[in-house]
N, C-alpha and C positions, 0 to 999 in steps of 0.2 A: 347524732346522739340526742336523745330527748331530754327531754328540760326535766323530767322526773330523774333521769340518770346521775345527772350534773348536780340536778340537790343533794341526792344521796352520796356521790362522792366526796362532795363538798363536807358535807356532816361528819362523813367518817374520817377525812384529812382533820378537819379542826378538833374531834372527839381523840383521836390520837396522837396528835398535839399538847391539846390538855391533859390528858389523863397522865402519857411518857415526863411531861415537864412536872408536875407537880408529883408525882413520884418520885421523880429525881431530885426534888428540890426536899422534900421530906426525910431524903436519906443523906443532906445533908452538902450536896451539890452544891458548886457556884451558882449561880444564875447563870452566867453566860451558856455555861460546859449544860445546864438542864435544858438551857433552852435550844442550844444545837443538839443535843440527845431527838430533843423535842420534834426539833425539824427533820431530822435523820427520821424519828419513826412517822414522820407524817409524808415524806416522800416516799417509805417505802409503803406506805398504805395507796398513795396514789398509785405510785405501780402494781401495785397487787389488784387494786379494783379496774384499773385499766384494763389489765388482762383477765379477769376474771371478767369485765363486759363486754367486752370482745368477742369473748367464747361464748356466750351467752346468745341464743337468736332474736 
């Protein structure tokens, strides 16, 4: 995998992290529970863009 792939998944793992957690926390979320929301939508971004570069030639 090239090193331009690995940034970009990287970004989008931590941009959906951010975004899921502070969402969650503005509606009022524990911290804990926003910050596993957090990590729940940043693994499934990792898997999404996994297979989405995969498929990709």
């Amino acid at each position: 995998m090239s090193q331009d792939r690995v940034i970009l998944i990287a970004l989008a793992i931590v941009a959906a992290i951010s975004i899921t957690t502070a969402l969650l926390l503005a509606d009022g979320s524990t911290w804990p529970a926003a910050l596993l929301g957090g990590l729940a939508a940043g693994g499934a971004t990792l898997w999404g863009m996994l297979g989405w570069l995969s498929s990709s030639p």
